[in-house]
MIDOTOR-654790 format. One record per residue: residue in three letters; x, y, z of N, C-alpha, C in turn. Coordinates in steps of 0.02 Angstrom, whole numbers, always signed. Atoms other than C-alpha are relative to their C-alpha. Last residue first. Layout:
! MIDOTOR-654790
PT|Ala|X|Y|Z|X|Y|Z|X|Y|Z
...
***
This chain:
! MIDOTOR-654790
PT|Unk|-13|+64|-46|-9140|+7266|+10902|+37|+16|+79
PT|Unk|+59|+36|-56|-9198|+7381|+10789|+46|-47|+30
PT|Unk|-20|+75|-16|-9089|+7525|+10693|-40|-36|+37
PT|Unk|+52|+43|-50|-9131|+7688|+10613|+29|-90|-22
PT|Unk|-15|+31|-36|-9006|+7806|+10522|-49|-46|+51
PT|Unk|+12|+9|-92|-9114|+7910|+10435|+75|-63|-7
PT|Unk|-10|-58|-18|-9112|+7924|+10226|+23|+26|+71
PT|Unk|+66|-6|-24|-9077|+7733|+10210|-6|+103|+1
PT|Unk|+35|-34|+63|-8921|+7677|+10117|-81|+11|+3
PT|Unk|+64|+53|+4|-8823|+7668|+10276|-49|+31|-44
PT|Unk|+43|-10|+50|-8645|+7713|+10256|-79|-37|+21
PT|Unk|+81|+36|+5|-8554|+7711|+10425|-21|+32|-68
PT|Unk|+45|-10|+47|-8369|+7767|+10438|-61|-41|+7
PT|Unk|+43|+53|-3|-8193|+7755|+10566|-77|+48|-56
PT|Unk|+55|-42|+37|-8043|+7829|+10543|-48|-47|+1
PT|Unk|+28|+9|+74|-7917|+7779|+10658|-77|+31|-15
PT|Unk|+59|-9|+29|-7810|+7878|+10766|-16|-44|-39
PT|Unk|+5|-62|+55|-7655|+7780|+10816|-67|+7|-9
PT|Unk|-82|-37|-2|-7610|+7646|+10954|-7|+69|-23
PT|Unk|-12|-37|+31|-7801|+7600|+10988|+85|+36|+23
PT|Unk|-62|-39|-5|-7844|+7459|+11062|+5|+42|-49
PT|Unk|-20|+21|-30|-7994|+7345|+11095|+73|+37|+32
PT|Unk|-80|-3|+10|-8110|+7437|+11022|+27|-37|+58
PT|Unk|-14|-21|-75|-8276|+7343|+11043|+70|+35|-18
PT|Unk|-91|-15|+33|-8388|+7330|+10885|+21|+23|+69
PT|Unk|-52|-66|-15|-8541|+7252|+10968|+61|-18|-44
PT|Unk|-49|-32|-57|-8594|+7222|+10823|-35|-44|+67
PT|Unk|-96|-32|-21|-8690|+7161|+10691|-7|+47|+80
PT|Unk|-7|-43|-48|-8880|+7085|+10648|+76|-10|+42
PT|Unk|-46|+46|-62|-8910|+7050|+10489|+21|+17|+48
PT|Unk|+47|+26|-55|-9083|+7143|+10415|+59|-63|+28
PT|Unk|+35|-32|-35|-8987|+7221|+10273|-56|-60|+30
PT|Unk|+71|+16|+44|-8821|+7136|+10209|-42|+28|+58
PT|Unk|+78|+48|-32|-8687|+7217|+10314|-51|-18|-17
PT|Unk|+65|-5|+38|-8523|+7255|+10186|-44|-47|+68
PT|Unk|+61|+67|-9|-8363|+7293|+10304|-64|+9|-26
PT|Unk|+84|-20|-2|-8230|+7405|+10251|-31|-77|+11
PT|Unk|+47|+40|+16|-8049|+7372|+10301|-74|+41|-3
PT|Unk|+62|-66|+9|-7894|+7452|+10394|-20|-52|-64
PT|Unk|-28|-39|+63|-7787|+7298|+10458|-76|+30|-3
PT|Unk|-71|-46|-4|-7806|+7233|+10645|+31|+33|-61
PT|Unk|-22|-33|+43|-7997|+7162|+10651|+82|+44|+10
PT|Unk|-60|-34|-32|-8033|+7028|+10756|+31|+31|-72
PT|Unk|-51|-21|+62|-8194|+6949|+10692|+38|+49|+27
PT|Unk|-35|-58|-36|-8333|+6874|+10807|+68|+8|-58
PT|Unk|-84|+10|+19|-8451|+6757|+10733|+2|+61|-3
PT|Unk|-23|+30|-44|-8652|+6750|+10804|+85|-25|-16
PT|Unk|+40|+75|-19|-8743|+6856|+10690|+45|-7|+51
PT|Unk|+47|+15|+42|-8586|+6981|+10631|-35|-46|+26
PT|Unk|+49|+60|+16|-8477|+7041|+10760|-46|+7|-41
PT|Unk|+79|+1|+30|-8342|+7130|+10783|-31|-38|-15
PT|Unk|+27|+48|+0|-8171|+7152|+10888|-75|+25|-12
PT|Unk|+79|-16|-16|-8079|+7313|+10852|-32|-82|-17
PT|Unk|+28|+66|+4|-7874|+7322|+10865|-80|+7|+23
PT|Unk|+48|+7|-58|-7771|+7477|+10840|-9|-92|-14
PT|Unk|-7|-36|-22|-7656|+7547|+10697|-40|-1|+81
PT|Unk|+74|-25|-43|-7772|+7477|+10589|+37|+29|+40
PT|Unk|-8|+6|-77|-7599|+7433|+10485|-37|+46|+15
PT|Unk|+20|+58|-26|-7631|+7428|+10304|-35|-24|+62
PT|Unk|+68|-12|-25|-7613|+7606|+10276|-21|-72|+4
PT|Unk|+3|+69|-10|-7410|+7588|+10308|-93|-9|+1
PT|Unk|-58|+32|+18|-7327|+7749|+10273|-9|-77|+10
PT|Unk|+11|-3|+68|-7488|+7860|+10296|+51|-44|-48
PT|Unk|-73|+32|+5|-7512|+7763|+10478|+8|+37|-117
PT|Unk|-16|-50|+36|-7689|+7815|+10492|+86|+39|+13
PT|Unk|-70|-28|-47|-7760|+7672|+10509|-1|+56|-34
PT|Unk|-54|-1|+19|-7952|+7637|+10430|+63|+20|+50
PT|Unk|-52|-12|-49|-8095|+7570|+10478|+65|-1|-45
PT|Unk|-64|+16|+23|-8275|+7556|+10367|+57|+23|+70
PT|Unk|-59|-14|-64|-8416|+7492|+10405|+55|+7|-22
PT|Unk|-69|+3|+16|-8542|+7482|+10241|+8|+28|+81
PT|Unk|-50|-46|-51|-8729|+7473|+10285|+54|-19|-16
PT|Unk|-97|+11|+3|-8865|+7362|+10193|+28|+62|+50
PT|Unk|-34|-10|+65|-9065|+7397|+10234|+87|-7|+13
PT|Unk|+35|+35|+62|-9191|+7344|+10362|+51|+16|-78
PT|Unk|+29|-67|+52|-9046|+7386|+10484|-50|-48|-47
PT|Unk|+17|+5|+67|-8990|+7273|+10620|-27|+61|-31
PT|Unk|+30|-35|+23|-8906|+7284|+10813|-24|-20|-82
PT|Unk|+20|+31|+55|-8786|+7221|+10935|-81|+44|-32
PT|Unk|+41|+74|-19|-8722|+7350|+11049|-4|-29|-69
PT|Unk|+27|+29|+40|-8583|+7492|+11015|-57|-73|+0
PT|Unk|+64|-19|+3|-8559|+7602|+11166|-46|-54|-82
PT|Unk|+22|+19|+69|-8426|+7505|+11227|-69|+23|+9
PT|Unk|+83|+33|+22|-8421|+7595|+11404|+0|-24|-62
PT|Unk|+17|+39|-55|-8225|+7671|+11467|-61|-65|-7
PT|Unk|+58|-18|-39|-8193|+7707|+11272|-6|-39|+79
PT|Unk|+47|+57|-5|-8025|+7646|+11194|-54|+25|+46
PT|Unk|-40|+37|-82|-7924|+7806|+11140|-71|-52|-5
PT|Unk|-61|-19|-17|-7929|+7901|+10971|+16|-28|+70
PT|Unk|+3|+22|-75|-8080|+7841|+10852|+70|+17|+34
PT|Unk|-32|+0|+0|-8112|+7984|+10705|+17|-47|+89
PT|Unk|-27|-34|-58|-8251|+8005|+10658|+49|-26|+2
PT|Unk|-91|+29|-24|-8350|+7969|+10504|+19|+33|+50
PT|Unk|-35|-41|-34|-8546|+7985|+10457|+43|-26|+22
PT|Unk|-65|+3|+10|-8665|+7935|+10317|+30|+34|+57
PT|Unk|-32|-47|-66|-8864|+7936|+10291|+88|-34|-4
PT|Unk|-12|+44|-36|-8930|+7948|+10107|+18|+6|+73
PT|Unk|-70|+16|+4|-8960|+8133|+10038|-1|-88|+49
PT|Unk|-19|+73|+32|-9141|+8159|+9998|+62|-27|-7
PT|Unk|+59|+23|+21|-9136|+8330|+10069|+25|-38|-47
PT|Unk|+11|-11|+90|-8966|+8381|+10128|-38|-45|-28
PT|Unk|-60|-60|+31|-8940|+8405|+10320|+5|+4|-61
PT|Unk|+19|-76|-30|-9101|+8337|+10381|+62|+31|-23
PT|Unk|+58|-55|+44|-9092|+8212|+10244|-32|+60|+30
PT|Unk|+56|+51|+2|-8936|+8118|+10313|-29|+36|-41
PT|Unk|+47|-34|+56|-8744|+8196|+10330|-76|-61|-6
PT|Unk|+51|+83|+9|-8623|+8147|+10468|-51|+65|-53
PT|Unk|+65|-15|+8|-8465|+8240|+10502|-42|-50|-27
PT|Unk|-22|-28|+30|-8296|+8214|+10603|-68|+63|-42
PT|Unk|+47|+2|+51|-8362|+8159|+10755|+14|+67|-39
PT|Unk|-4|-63|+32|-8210|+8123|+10885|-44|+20|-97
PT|Unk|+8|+4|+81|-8230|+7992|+10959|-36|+44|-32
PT|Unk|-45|+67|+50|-8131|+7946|+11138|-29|+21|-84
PT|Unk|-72|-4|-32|-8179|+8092|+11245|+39|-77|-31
PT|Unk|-56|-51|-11|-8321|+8159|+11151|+63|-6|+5
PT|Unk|-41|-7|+59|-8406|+8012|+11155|+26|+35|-8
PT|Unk|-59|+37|-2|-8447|+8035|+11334|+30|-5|-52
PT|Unk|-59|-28|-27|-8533|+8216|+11304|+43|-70|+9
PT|Unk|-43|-30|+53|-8623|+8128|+11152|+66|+23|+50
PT|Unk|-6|+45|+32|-8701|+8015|+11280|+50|+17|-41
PT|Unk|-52|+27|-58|-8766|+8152|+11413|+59|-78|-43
PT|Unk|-45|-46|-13|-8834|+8250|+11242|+62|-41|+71
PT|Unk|-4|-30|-63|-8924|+8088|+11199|+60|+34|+17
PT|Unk|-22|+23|-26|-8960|+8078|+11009|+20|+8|+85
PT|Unk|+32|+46|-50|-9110|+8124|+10947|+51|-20|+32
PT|Unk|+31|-13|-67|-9056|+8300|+10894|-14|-59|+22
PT|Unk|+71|+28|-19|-8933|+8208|+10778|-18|+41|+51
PT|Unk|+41|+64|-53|-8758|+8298|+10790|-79|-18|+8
PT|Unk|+66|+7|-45|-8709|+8410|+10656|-9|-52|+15
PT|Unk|+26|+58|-45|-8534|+8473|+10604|-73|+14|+14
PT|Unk|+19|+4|-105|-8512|+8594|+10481|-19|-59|+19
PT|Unk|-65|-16|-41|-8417|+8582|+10296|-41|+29|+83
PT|Unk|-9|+12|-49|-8546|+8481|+10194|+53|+28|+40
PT|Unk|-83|-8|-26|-8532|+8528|+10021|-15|+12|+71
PT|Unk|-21|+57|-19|-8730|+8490|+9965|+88|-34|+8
PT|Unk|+5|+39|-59|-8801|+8629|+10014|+10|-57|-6
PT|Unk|-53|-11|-52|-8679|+8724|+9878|-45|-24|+49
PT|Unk|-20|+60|-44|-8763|+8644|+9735|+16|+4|+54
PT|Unk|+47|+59|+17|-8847|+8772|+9641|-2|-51|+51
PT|Unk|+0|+67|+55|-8754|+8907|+9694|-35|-33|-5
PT|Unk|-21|+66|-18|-8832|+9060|+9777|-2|-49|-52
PT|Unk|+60|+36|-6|-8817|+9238|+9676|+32|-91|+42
PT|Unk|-11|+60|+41|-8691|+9351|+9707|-54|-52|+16
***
């Protein structure tokens, strides 16, 4: 049978950045659980994108402050299916220099070149779902 047209662009394996640090990924591991991420090494000219799943409060906030030359959606959701309001946790974030206590599931728009985070969990009762859109092919950040 001949190959589909489209079928590299149905994402069903995990892939982890080679740049990222293997001693780094093994901590994430144990709090965030990487669902999948897609860029242009996994489907040519595809934007970059990736969700996980946060499940306990990390020993190290690995999230620092940071910018993109281009926008980025954050998203956080509960996963309470009887109440998707409720974050189900608590994640303090930052935009510039104002901090934002997040406790309901939410997307966050980052105009490009503002500089966000740390996102710190603060608590996690229930899995949530967590997301990055960044409408760049790469993932690349400065600061």
């Amino acid at each position: 049978m001949a190959q589909q047209k489209f079928a590299n662009c149905i994402i069903t394996e995990k892939f982890t950045p080679p740049d990222m640090d293997p001693a780094m990924i093994q901590k994430m591991e144990k709090w965030n659980h990487l669902i999948r991420w897609v860029d242009e090494r996994v489907v040519p000219g595809a934007f970059q994108m990736n969700c996980c799943w946060f499940v306990t409060v990390p020993e190290d906030q690995p999230y620092t402050q940071h910018s993109h030359d281009v926008p980025e959606i954050i998203g956080l959701f509960g996963s309470d299916p009887d109440n998707q309001d409720d974050l189900g946790g608590e994640v303090e974030f930052w935009m510039e220099d104002e901090q934002y206590t997040i406790t309901k599931s939410c997307m966050i728009f980052v105009p490009g070149g503002v500089n966000h985070c740390p996102l710190i969990l603060k608590r996690v009762d229930r899995p949530i779902f967590h997301f990055t859109v960044v409408t760049s092919s790469l993932y690349t950040q400065t600061g």
